[in-house]
PyMOL Python script that loads the backbone (N, CA, C, O; Angstrom):
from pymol import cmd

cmd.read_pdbstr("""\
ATOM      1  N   UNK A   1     -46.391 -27.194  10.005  1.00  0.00           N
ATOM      2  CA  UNK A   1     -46.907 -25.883  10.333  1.00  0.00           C
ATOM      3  C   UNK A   1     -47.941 -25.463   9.294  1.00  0.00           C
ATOM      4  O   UNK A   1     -47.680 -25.647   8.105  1.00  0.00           O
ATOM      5  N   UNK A   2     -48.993 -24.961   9.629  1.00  0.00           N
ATOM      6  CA  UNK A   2     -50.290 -24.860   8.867  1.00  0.00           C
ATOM      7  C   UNK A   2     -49.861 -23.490   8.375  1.00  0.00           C
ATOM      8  O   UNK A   2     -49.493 -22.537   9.061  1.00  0.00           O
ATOM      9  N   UNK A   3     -49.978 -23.573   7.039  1.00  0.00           N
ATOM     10  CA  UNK A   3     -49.876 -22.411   5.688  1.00  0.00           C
ATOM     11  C   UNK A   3     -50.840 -21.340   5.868  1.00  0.00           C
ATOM     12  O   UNK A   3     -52.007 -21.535   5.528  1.00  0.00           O
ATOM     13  N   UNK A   4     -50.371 -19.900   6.515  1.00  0.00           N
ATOM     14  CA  UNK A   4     -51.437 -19.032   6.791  1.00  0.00           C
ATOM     15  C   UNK A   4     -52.525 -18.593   5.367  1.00  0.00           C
ATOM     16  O   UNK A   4     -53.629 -18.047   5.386  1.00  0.00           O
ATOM     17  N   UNK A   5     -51.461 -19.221   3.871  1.00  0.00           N
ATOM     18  CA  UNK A   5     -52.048 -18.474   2.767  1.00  0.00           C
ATOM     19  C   UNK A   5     -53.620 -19.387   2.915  1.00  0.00           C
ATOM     20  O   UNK A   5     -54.616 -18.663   2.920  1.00  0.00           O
ATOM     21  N   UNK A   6     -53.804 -20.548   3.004  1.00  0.00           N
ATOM     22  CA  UNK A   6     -54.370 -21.400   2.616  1.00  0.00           C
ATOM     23  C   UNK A   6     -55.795 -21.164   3.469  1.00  0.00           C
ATOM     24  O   UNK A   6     -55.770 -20.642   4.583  1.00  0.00           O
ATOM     25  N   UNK A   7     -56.872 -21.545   2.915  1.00  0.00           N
ATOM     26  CA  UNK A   7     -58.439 -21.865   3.573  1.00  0.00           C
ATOM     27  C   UNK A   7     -58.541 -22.693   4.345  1.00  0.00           C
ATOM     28  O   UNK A   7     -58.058 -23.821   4.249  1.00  0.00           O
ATOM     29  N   UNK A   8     -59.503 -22.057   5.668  1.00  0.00           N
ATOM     30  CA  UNK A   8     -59.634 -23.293   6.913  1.00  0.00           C
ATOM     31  C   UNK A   8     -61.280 -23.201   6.333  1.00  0.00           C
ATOM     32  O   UNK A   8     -61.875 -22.176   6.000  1.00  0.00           O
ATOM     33  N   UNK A   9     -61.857 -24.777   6.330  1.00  0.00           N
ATOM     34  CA  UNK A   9     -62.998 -24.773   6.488  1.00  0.00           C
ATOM     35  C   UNK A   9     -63.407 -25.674   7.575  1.00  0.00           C
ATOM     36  O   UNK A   9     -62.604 -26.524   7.958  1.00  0.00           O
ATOM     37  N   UNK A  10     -64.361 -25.596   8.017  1.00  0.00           N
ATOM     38  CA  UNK A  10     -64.990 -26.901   8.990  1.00  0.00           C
ATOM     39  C   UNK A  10     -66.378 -27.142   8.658  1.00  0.00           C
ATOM     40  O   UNK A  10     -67.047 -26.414   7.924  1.00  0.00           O
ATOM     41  N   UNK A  11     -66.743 -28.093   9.174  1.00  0.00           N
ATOM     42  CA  UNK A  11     -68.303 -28.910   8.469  1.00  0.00           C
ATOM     43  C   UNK A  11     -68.234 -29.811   9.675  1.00  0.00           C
ATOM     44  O   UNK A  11     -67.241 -30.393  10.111  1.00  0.00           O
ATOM     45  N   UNK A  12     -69.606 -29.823  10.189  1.00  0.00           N
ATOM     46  CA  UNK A  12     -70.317 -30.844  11.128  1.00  0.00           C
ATOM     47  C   UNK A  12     -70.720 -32.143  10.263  1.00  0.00           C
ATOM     48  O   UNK A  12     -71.239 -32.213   9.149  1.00  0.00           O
ATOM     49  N   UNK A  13     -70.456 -32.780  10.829  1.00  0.00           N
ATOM     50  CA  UNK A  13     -70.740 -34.529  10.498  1.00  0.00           C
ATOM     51  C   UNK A  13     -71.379 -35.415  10.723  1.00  0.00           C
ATOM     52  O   UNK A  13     -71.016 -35.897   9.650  1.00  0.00           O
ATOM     53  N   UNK A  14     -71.824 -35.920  10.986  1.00  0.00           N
ATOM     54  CA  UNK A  14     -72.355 -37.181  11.290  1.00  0.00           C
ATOM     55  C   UNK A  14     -71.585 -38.334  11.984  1.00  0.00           C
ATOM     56  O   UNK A  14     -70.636 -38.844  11.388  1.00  0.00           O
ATOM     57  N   UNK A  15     -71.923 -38.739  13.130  1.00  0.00           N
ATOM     58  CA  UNK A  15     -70.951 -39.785  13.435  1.00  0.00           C
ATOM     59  C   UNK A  15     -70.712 -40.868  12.340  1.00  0.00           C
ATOM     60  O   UNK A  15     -69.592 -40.821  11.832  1.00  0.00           O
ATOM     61  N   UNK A  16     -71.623 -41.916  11.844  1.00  0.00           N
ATOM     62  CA  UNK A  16     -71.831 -42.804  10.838  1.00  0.00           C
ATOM     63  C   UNK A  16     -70.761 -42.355   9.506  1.00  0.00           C
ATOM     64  O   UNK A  16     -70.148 -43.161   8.805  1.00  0.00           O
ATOM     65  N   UNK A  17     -70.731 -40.921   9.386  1.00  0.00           N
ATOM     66  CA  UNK A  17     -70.175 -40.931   7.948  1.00  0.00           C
ATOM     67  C   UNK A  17     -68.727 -40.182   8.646  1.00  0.00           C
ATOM     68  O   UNK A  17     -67.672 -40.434   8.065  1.00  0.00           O
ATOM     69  N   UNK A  18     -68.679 -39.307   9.832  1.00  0.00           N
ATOM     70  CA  UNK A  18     -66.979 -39.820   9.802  1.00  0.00           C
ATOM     71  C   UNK A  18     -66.724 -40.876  10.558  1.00  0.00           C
ATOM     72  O   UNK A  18     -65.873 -41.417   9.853  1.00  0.00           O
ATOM     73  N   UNK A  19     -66.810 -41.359  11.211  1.00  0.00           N
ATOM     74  CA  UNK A  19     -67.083 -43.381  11.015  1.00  0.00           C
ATOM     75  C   UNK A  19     -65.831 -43.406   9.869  1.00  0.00           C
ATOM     76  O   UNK A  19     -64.625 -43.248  10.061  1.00  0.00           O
ATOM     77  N   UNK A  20     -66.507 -43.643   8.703  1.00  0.00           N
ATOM     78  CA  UNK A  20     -66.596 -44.259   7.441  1.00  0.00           C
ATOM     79  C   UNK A  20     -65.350 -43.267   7.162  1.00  0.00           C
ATOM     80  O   UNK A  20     -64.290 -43.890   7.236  1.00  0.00           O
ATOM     81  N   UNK A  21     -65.212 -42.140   6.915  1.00  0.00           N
ATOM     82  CA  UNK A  21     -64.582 -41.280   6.544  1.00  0.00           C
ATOM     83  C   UNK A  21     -63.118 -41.906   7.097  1.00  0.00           C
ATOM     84  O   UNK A  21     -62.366 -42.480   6.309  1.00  0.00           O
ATOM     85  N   UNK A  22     -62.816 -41.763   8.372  1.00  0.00           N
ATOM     86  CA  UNK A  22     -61.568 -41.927   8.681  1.00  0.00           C
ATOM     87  C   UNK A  22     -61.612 -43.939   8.790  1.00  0.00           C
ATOM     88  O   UNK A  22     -60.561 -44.527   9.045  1.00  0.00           O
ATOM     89  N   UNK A  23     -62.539 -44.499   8.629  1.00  0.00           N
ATOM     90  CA  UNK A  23     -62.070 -46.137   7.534  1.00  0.00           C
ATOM     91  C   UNK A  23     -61.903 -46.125   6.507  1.00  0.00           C
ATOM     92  O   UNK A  23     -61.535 -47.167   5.965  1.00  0.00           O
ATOM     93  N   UNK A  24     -62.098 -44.909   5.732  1.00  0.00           N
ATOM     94  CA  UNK A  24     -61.757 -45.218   4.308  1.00  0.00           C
ATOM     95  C   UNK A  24     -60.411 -44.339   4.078  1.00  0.00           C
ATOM     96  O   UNK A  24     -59.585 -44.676   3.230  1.00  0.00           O
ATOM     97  N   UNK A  25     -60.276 -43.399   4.742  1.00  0.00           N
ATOM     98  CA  UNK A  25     -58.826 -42.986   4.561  1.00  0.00           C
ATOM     99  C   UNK A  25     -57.715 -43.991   5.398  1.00  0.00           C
ATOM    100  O   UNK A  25     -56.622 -44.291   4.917  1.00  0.00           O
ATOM    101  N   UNK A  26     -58.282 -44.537   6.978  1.00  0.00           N
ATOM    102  CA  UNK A  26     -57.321 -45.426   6.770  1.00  0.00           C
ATOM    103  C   UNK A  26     -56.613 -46.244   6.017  1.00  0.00           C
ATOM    104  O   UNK A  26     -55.383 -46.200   5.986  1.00  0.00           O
ATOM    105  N   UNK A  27     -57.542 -47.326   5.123  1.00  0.00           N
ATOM    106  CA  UNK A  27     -57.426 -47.663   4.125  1.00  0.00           C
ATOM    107  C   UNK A  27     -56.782 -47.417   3.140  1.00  0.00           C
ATOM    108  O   UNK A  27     -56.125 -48.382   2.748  1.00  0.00           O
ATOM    109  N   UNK A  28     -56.642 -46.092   2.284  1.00  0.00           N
ATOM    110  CA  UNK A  28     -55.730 -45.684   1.357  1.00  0.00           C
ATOM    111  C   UNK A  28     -54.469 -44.979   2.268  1.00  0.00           C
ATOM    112  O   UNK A  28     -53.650 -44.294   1.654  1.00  0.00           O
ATOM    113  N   UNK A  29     -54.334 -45.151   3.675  1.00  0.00           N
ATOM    114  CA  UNK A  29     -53.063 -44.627   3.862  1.00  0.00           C
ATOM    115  C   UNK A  29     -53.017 -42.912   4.094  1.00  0.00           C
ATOM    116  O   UNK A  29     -51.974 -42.263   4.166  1.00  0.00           O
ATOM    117  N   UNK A  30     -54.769 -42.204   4.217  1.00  0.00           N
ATOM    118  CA  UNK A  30     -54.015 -40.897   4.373  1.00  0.00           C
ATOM    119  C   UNK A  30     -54.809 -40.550   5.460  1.00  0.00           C
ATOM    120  O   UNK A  30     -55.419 -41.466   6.013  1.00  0.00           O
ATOM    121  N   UNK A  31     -54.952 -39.172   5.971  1.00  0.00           N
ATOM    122  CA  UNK A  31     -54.974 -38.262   7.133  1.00  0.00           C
ATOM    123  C   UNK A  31     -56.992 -38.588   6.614  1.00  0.00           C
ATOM    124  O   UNK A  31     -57.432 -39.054   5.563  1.00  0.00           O
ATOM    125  N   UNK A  32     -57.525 -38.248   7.490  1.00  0.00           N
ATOM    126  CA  UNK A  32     -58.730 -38.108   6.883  1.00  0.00           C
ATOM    127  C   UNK A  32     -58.734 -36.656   6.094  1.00  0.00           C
ATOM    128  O   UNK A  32     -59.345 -36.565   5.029  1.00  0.00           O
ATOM    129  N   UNK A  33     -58.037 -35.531   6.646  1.00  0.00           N
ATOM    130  CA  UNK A  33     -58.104 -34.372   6.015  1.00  0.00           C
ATOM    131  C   UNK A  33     -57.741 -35.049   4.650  1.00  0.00           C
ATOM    132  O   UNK A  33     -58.578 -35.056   3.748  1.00  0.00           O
ATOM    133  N   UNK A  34     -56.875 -35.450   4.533  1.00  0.00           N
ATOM    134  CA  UNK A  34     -55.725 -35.678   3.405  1.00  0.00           C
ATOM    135  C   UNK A  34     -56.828 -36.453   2.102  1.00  0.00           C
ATOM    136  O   UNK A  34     -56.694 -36.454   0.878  1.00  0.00           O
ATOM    137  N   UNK A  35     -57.991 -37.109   3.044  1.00  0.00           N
ATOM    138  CA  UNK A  35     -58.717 -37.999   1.929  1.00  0.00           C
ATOM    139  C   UNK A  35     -59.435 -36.874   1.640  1.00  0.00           C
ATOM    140  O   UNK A  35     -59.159 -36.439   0.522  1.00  0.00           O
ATOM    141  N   UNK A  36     -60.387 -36.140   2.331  1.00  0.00           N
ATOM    142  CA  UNK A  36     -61.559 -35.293   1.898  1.00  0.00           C
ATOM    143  C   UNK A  36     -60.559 -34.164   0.985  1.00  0.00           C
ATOM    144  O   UNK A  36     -61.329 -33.587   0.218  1.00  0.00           O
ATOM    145  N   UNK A  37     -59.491 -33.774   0.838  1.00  0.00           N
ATOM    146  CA  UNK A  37     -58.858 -32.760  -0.265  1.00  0.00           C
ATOM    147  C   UNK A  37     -59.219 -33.753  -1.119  1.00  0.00           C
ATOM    148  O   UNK A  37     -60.334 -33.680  -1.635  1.00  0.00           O
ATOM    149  N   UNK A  38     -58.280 -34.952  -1.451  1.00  0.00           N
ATOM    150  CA  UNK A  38     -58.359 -35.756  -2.550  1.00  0.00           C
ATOM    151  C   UNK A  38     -59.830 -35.844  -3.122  1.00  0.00           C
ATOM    152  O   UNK A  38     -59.924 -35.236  -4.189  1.00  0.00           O
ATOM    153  N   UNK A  39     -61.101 -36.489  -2.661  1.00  0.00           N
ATOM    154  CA  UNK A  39     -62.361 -36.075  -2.777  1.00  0.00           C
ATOM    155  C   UNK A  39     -62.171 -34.775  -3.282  1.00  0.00           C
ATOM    156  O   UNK A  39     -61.579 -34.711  -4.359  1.00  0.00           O
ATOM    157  N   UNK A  40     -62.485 -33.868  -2.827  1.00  0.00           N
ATOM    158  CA  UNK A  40     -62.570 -32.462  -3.493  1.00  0.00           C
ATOM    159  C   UNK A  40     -61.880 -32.403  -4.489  1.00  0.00           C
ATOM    160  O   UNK A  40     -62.650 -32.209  -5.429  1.00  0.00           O
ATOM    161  N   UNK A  41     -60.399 -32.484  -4.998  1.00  0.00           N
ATOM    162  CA  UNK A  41     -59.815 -32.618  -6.121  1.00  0.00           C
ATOM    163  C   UNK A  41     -60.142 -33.401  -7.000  1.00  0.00           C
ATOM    164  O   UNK A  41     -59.809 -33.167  -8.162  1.00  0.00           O
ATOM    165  N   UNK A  42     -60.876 -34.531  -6.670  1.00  0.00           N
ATOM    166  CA  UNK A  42     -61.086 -35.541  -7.676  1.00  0.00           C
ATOM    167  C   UNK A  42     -62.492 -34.792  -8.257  1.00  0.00           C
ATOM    168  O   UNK A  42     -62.525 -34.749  -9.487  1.00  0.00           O
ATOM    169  N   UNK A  43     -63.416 -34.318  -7.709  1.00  0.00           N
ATOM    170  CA  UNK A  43     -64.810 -33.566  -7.897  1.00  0.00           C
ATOM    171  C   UNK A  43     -64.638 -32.711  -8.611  1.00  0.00           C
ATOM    172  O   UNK A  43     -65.556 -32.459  -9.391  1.00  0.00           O
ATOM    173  N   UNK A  44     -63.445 -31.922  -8.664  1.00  0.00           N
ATOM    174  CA  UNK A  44     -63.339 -30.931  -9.548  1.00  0.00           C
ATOM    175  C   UNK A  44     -62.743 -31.129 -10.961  1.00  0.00           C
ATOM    176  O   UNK A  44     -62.888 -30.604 -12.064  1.00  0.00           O
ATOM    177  N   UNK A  45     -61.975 -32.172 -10.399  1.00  0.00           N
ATOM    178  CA  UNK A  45     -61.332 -32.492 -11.971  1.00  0.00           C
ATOM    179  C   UNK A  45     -62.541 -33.198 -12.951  1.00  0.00           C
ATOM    180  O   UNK A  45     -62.388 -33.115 -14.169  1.00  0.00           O
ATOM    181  N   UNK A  46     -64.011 -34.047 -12.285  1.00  0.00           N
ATOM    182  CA  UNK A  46     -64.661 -34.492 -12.840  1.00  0.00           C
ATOM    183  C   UNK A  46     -65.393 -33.621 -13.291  1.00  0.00           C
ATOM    184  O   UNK A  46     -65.768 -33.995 -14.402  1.00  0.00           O
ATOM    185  N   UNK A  47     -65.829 -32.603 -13.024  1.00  0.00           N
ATOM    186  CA  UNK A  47     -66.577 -31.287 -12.836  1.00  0.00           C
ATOM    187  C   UNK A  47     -65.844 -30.490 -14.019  1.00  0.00           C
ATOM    188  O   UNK A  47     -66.625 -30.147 -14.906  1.00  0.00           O
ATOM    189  N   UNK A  48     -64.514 -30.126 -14.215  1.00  0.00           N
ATOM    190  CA  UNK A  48     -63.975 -29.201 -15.136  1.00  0.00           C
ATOM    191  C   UNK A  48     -63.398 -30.290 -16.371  1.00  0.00           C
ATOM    192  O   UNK A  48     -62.448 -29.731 -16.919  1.00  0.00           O
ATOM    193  N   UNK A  49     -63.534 -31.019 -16.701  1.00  0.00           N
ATOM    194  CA  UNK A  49     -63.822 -32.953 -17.800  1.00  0.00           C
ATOM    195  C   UNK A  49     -65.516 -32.314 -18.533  1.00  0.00           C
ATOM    196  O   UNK A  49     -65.871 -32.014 -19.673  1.00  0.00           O
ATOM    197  N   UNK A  50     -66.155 -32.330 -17.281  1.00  0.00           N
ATOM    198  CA  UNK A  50     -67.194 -32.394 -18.398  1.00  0.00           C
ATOM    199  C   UNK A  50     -67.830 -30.526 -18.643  1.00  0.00           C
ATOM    200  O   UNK A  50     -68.683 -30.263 -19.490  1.00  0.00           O
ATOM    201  N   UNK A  51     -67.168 -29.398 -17.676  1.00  0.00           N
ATOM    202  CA  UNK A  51     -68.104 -28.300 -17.654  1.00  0.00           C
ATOM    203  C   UNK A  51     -67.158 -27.067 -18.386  1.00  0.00           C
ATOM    204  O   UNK A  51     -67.548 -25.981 -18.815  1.00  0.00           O
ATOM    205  N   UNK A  52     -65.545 -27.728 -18.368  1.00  0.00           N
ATOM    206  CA  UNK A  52     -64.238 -26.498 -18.721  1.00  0.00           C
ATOM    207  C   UNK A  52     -63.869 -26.403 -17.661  1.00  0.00           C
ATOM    208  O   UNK A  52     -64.506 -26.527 -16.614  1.00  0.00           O
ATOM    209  N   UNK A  53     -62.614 -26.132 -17.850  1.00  0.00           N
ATOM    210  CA  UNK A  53     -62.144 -25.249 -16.733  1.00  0.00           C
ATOM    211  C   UNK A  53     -62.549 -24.389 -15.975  1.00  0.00           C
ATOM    212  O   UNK A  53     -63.565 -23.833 -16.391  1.00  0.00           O
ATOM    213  N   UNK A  54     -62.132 -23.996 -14.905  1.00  0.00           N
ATOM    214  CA  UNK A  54     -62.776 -22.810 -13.911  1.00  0.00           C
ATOM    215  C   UNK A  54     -61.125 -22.316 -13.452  1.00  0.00           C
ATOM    216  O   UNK A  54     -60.138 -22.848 -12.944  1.00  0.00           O
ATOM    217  N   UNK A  55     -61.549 -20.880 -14.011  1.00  0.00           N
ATOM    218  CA  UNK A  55     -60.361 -19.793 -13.972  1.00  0.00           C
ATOM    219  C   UNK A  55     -60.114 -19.517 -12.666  1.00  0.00           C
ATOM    220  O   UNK A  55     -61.153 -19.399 -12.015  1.00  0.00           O
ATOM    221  N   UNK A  56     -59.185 -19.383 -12.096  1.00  0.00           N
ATOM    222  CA  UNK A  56     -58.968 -18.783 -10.556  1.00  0.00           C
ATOM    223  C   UNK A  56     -58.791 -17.530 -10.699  1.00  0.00           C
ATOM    224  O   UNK A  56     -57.991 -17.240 -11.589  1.00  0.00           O
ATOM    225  N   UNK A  57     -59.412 -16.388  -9.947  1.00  0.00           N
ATOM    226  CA  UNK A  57     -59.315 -15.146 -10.343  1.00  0.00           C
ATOM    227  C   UNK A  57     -57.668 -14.799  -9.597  1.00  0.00           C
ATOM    228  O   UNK A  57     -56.970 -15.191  -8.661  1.00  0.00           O
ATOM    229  N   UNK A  58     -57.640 -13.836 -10.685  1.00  0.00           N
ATOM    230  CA  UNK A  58     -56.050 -12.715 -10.025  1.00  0.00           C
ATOM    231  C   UNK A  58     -56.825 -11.735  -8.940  1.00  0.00           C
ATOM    232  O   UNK A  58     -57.971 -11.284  -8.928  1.00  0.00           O
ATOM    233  N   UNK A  59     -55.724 -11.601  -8.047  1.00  0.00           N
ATOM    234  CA  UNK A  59     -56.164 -11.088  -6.605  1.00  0.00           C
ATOM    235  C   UNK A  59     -56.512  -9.721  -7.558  1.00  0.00           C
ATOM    236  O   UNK A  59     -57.549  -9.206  -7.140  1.00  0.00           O
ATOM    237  N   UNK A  60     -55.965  -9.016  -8.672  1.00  0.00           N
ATOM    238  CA  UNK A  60     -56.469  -7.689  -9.234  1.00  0.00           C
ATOM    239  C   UNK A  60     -57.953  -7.416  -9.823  1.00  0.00           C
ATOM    240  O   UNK A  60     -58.578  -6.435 -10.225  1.00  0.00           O
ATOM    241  N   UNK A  61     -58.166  -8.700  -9.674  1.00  0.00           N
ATOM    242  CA  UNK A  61     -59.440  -8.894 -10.605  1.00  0.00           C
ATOM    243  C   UNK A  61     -60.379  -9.297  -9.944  1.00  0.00           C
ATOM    244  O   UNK A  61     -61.392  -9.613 -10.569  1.00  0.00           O
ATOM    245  N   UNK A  62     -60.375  -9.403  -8.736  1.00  0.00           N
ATOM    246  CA  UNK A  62     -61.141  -9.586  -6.998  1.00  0.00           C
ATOM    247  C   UNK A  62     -61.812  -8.121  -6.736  1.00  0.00           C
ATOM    248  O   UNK A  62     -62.849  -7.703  -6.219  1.00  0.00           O
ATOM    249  N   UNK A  63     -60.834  -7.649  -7.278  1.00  0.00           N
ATOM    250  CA  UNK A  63     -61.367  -5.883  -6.404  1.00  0.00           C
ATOM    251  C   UNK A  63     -60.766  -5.475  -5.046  1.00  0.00           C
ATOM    252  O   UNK A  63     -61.090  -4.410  -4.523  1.00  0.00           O
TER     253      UNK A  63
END
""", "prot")
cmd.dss("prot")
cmd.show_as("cartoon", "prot")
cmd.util.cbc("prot")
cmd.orient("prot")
């Protein structure tokens, strides 16, 4: 059951690259969703390695 807290995004594709997308998550065994989080997590962890951390704001501090 999909987590109402959580972000839906969607993005148009390319046939060729989800093609590729769901062969390369076959490959490691996950959902294609499941690969493109991992991607994104891995981007950020490379991203906050070389730039710091990035603070998640408190919902008080949103406004």
């Amino acid at each position: 059951m999909r987590n109402k807290n959580n972000k839906h995004l969607g993005i148009e594709i390319d046939p060729e690259l989800h093609y590729k997308l769901h062969y390369i998550s076959k490959y490691y065994g996950r959902s294609a969703n499941g690969e493109i989080l991992y991607l994104i997590r891995q981007e950020i962890k490379n991203f906050e390695k070389n730039e710091g951390e990035i603070e998640f704001p408190n919902k008080t501090e949103e406004g």
